[in-house]
N, C-alpha and C positions, 0 to 999 in steps of 0.2 A: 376256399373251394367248397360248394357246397357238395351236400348229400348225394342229390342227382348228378352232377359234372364229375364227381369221383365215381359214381356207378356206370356213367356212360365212358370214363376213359377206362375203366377196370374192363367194360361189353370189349373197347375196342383192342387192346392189349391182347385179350381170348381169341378175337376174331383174329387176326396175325398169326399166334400158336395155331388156332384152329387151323388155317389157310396150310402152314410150314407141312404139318402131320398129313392132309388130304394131300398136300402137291408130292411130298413122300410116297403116297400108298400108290400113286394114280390114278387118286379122284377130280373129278372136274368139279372145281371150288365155284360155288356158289353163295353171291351173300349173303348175308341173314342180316335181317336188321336186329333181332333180340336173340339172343342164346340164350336156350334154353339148359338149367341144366344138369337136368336129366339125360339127355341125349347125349351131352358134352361130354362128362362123365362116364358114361358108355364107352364113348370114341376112343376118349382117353385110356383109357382100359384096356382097349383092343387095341390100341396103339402102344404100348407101354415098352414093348421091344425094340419100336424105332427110334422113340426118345432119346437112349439116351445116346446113341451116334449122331443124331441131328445138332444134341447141344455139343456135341464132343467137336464135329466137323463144323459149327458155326463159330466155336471156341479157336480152332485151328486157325481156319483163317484173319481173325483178328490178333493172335498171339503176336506174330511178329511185328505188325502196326502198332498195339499196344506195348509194349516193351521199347521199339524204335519211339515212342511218344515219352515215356517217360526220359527216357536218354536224350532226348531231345531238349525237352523241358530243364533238365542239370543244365546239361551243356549253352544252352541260350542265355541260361544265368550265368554261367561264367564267362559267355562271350559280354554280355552287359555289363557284369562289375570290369571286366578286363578295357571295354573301349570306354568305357567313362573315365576310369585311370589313363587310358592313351591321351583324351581330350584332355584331360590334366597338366599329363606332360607335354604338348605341346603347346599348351595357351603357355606355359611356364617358359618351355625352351624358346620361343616367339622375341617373349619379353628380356632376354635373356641377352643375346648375341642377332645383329641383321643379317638378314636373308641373304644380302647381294654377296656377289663375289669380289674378293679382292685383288682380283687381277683381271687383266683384259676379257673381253670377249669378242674381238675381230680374230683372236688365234696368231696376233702377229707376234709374238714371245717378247715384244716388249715393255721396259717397266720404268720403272724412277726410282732413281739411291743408286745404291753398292752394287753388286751382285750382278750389273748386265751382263749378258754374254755367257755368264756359266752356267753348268748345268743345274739344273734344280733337283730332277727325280732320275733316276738309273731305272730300265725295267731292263728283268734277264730274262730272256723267251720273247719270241713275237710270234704266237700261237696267235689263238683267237681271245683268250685273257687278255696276252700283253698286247698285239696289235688294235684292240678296242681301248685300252688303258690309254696306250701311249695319244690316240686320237681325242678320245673326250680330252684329257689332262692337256695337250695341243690346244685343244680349242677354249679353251680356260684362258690360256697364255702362257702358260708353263713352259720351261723347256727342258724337253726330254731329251734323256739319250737312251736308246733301246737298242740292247746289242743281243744276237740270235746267232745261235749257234751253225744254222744253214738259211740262209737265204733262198735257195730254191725251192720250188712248190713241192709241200709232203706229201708222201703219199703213203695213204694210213687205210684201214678198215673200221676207222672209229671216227667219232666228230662229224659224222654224215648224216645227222638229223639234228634239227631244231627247231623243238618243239612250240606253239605257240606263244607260252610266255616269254620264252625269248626269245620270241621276232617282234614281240613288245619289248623287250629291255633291248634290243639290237633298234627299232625306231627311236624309242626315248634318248639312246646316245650321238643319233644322228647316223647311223650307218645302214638306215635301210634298202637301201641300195648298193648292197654288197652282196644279194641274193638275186641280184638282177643280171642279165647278160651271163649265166655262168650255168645252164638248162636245170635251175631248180625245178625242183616237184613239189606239187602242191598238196601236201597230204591230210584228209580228216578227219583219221580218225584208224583204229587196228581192226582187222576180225581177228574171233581168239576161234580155234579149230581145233577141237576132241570128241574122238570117238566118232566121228561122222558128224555130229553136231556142229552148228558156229554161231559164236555172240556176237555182231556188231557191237564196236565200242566208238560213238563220235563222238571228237570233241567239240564241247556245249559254243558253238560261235554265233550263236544266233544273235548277239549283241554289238559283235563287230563289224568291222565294213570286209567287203569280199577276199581283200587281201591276207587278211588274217587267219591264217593256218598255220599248219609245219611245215617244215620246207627239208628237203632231201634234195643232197646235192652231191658232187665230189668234196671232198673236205678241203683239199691242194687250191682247189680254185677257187673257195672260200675266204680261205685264207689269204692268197694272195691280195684279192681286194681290200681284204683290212688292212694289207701291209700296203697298200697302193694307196690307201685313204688316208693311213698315217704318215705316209713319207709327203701326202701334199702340205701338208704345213711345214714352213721353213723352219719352226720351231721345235720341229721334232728332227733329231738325226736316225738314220739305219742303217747298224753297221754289223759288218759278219764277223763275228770271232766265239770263244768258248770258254765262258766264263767256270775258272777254275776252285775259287775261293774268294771270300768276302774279306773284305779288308778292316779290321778290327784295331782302332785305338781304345785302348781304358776302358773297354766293355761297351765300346760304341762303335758300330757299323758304320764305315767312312768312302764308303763305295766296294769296287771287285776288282779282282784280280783276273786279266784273261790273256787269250792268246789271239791274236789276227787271222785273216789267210794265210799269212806267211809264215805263221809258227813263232812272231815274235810276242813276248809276253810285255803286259802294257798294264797299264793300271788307270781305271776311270773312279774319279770323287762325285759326291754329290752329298747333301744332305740327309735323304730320301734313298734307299734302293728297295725295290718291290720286285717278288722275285716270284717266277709265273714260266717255269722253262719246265712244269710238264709234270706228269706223273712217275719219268723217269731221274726226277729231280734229284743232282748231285749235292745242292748244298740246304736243302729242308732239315737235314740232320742237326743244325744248329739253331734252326726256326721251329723246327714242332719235334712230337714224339710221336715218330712214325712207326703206326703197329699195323702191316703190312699183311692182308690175307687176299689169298686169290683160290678162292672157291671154285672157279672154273676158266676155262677159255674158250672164245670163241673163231671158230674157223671159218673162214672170211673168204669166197668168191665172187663173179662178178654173171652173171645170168644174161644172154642174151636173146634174141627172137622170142621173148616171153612176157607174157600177160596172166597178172592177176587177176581171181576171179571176179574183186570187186574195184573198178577205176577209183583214185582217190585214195584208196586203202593199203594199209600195208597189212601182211598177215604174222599171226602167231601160233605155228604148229605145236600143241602139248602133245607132246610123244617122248615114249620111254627110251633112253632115260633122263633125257634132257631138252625142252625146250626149240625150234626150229625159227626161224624170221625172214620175212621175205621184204623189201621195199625197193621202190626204184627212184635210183640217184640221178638218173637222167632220161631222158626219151626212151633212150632204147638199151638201157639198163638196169639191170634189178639184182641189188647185192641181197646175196642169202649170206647168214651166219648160225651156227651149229656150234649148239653152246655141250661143252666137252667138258665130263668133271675132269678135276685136276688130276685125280689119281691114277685117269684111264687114257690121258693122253695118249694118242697113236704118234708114230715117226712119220715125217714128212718124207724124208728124205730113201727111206728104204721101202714105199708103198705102202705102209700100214695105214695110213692116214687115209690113201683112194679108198681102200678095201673096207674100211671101217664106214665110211660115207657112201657106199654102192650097197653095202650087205644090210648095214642096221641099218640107214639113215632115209635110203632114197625109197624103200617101201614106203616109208609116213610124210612123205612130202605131195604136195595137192598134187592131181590127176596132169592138172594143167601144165604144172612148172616139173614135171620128171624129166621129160627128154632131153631139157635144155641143162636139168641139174645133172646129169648124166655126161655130158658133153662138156660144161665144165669141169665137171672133176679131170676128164679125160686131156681137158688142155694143159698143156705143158706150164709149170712156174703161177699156176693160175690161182692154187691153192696159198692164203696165207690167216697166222698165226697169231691173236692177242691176247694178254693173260688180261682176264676180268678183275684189276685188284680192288678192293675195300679197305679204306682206310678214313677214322673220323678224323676230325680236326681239333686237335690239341696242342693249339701254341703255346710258344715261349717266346714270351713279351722281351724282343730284343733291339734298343734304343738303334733309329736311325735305320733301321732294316721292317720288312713286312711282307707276308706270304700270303700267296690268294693261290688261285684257279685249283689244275689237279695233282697241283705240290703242295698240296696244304689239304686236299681232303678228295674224295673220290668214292662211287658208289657201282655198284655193279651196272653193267651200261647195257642192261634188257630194257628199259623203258629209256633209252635215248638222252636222259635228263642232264648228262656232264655241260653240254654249252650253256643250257639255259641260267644252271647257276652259278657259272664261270662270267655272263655278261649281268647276271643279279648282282654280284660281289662289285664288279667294276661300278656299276651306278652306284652301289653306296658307297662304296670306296672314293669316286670322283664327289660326290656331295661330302662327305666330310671335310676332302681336303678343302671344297669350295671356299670357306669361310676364314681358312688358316693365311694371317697376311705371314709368318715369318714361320721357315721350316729346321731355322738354324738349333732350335731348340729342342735334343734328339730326342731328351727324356718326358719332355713334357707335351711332345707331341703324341711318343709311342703308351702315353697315360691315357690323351685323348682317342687313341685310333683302338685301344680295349672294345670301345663299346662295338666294334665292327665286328666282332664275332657273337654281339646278342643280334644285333640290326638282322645279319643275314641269317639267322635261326630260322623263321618261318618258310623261306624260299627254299635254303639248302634241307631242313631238319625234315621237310614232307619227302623232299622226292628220294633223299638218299634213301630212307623209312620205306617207302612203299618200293624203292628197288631192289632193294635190299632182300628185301620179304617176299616181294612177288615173283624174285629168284626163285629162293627157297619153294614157296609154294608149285611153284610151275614145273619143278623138276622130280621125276617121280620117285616114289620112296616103292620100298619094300613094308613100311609101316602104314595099316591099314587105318590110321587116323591121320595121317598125311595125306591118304588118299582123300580120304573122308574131306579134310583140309581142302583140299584142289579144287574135288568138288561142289563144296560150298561155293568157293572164290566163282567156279564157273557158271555155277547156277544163280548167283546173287546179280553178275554181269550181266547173263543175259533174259531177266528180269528187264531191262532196260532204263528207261526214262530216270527217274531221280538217282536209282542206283548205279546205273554202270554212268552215269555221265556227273556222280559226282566223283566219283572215283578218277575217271580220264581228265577232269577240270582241276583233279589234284597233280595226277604225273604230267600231264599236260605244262603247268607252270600259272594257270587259267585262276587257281585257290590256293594259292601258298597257306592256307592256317592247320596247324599241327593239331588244333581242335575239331576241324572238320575231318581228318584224319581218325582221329582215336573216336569219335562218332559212328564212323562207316566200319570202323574194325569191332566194335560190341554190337553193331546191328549184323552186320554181316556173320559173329557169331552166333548169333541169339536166332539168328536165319538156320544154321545150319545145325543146331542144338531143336530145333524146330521139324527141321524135314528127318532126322534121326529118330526123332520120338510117339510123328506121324505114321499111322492114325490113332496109337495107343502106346502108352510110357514102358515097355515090358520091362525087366531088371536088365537086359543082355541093351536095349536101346538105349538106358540112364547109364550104363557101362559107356557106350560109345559115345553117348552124349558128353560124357567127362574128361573122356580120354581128347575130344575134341576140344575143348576148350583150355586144355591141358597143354595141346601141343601149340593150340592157336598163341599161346601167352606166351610158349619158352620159344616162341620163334619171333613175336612181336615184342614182348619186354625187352632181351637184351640191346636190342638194336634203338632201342628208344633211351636204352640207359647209357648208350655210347654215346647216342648225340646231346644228352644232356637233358635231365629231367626238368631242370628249374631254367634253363634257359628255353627251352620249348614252349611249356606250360603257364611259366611262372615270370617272363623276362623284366614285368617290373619289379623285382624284387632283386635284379641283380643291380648294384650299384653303379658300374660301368655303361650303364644301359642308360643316366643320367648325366653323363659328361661333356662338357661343353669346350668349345677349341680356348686352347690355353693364348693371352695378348700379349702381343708380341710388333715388334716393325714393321710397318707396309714395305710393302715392295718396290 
């Protein structure tokens, strides 16, 4: 660069400053082709008390873009060393074992050798786990036997959203039309509502075809069609009884022990039992180590002659001291739920529970839905009860037996996430066994089906994380950095565009990576470490500023350490996570 081309970019650099300081004062900037400077220096001069706010306030708002850049920048790196080891593993596992299935795919359960006629897999529960299992593993060839404790349609306050990722893992299994003929709702997306403000939050579907949203339904009628979809294969049996206890040779699970309609006790074999009977699961006790926490419960109505303010949308009231949800499951229904800590539960049964809900409750409910909320409370048997429990997933690896859906792990259910990663576990569940020709072999299967709880780490490990958390944050504290907390979360949301919509493409099921997770959780700090410190660092703001990210860590670490640090972050480094099906006899 010569002499002159550096004096002419040094002129135009000045003229910029110059322009920043006049458009400050409220002068009308005019250009100069040469600075002079004498004058300049003048200006400067006389200017010297606006400076240094200009740099402070230009500083500001690139602070959080800068910072979100460098975290960016980590994280991209280890998104590219991590997918070049995936490409790895998979050109490897390719070469390894064939892709096809060893068993039919017309779904007629028939096969060649030994074995016709008996059953191959046991599932206990025909929820939406086990009635989606029992169907894909059907249409394999498989022959199931799936025994449920009620056959008739449940009827619950839970399991009434699903979310978009899993109405992609509900088409990928072949069952997307189980959301058809049953008055689902088509949902895209939450408003969150505090203090008279509201964030839209849509989910990012710009890439799919129109169908693809969440869907709000009754759960009973849900469910029904999955059990309607699985009894159509002749290869699948559904039968009522209530399976009591697992049947145990020499440390090998040999099938269950149950009782009929009739109260007679009977005993089913198979190779395989996969046990999926629920959150209220009797025999997980012998499959995982269940450490059982229920933070709160939510109180569960049904709304009618009522309209939300925005079509399409469901809402989320933040009001003290807990959290409010409004969505509609059919036309002319809209379940609200009124998340209740645990320690403050009111009685149903002697009024405390209306009076609680008309005094605190129904002031902070929208303008719109009072008189209907009002009216519900007032109906008879109208009001019901679910405790919101948390529990990670911590198997024990036990030959011939296997646990999935929300007997095996469960997360707080404010962002709706239980179905989606109850039908995520089911596809990887059904692809592993894809490849297995012989199931006789308990120990060297249940070596192979280990790697099932890294596979499902990104699906499950996001949304448990951010429900879990977005509990906590949602629910109001007495501690003024939880408040501090909230309102970060609300201000970064409704920010909009990249930010609230990577966040809903996470709880959504839309970005299962536990990377772009911990991404949004340091920008989203560093956001509200930011507006704390704004327009100036004083000692009392660096106090808050610490305390904030103080509280932000001991309410997002431990929950990240429950789900497993090195299987989240780190999955290829778990060995399991390389396992290939053990060979064995065709079928």
């Amino acid at each position: 660069m010569t002499a002159s081309m550096k004096e002419d970019k040094l002129n135009y650099d000045l003229q910029l400053l110059y322009a920043k300081i006049d458009k400050f004062r409220g002068v009308k900037y005019k250009n100069r082709r040469t600075i002079h400077w004498s004058p300049f220096l003048n200006k400067c001069c006389s200017s010297l008390f606006f400076f240094p706010y200009i740099v402070l306030k230009s500083m500001a708002e690139q602070y959080i873009v800068g910072v979100a850049g460098v975290i960016a920048f980590l994280l991209g790196f280890v998104f590219l060393v991590r997918s070049w080891g995936l490409s790895k593993l998979k050109r490897a596992a390719s070469m390894e074992f064939p892709k096809e299935s060893c068993v039919n795919k017309n779904g007629n359960g028939e096969g060649e050798g030994e074995g016709v006629g008996t059953t191959e897999i046991i599932i206990v529960g025909a929820g939406v786990a086990g009635a989606a299992l029992a169907y894909s593993l059907g249409k394999d060839g498989r022959r199931v036997r799936v025994i449920e404790r009620d056959l008739n349609a449940p009827n619950r306050i839970a399991g009434e959203g699903l979310m978009p990722g899993g109405y992609l893992k509900l088409i990928e299994l072949g069952l997307g039309d189980c959301v058809d003929e049953i008055d689902a709702q088509q949902i895209l997306g939450y408003t969150l509502y505090k203090d008279g403000k509201d964030a839209p939050i849509s989910f990012p579907l710009e890439k799919f075809q129109s169908h693809v949203s969440a869907k709000n339904f009754h759960n009973g009628r849900f469910v029904q069609r999955l059990r309607k979809k699985a009894a159509s294969l002749h290869n699948v049996s559904l039968e009522q009884g209530t399976v009591t206890s697992l049947l145990e040779e020499n440390g090998i699970i040999k099938g269950v022990h149950y009782k009929d309609k009739s109260g007679q006790m009977l005993t089913a074999s198979a190779p395989l039992t996969v046990v999926c009977d629920g959150c209220f699961s009797n025999l997980r006790r012998s499959l995982c180590n269940p450490k059982v926490d229920i933070p709160s419960y939510f109180v569960g109505f049904l709304l009618t002659n009522c309209k939300l303010p925005n079509e399409k949308y469901g809402a989320i009231i933040l009001a003290d001291p807990s959290p409010i949800l409004f969505y509609p499951i059919s036309g002319t229904e809209i379940r609200c739920l009124v998340d209740v800590p645990s320690q403050n539960l009111p009685s149903v049964s002697n009024g405390e529970m209306a009076h609680y809900l008309k005094t605190l409750v129904a002031p902070k409910v929208l303008p719109e839905a009072y008189n209907s909320f009002i009216s519900a409370i007032e109906k008879k048997d109208n009001i019901r009860i679910m405790p919101n429990k948390i529990m990670a997933g911590v198997p024990h690896l036990t030959p011939g037996a296997f646990l999935i859906g929300d007997a095996f792990n469960t997360r707080h259910a404010i962002t709706g996430g239980g179905m989606t990663v109850a039908l995520s576990d089911v596809v990887i569940l059904r692809d592993l066994l894809r490849p297995l020709h012989d199931l006789s072999d308990a120990s060297a299967i249940c070596k192979y089906l280990e790697s099932f709880y890294t596979l499902r780490k990104p699906m499950s490990s996001t949304i448990n994380t951010l429900a879990n958390v977005l509990h906590k944050v949602f629910s109001a504290s007495s501690d003024p950095a939880m408040e501090n907390m909230q309102q970060t979360l609300f201000g970064y949301l409704k920010l909009g565009g990249f930010f609230s919509s990577g966040v809903s493409a996470m709880f959504s099921g839309l970005c299962p990576r536990p990377l772009s997770l911990a991404f949004h959780f340091f920008v989203m700090a560093m956001y509200g470490v930011g507006q704390l410190l704004f327009p100036f660092p004083s000692p009392k703001r660096l106090l808050d500023g610490a305390k904030l990210l103080w509280v932000a860590s001991s309410v997002f670490l431990p929950i990240i350490h429950s789900e497993g640090i090195r299987q989240m972050f780190f999955p290829l480094t778990v060995p399991a996570y390389y396992r290939t099906p053990p060979k064995g006899k065709k079928i």
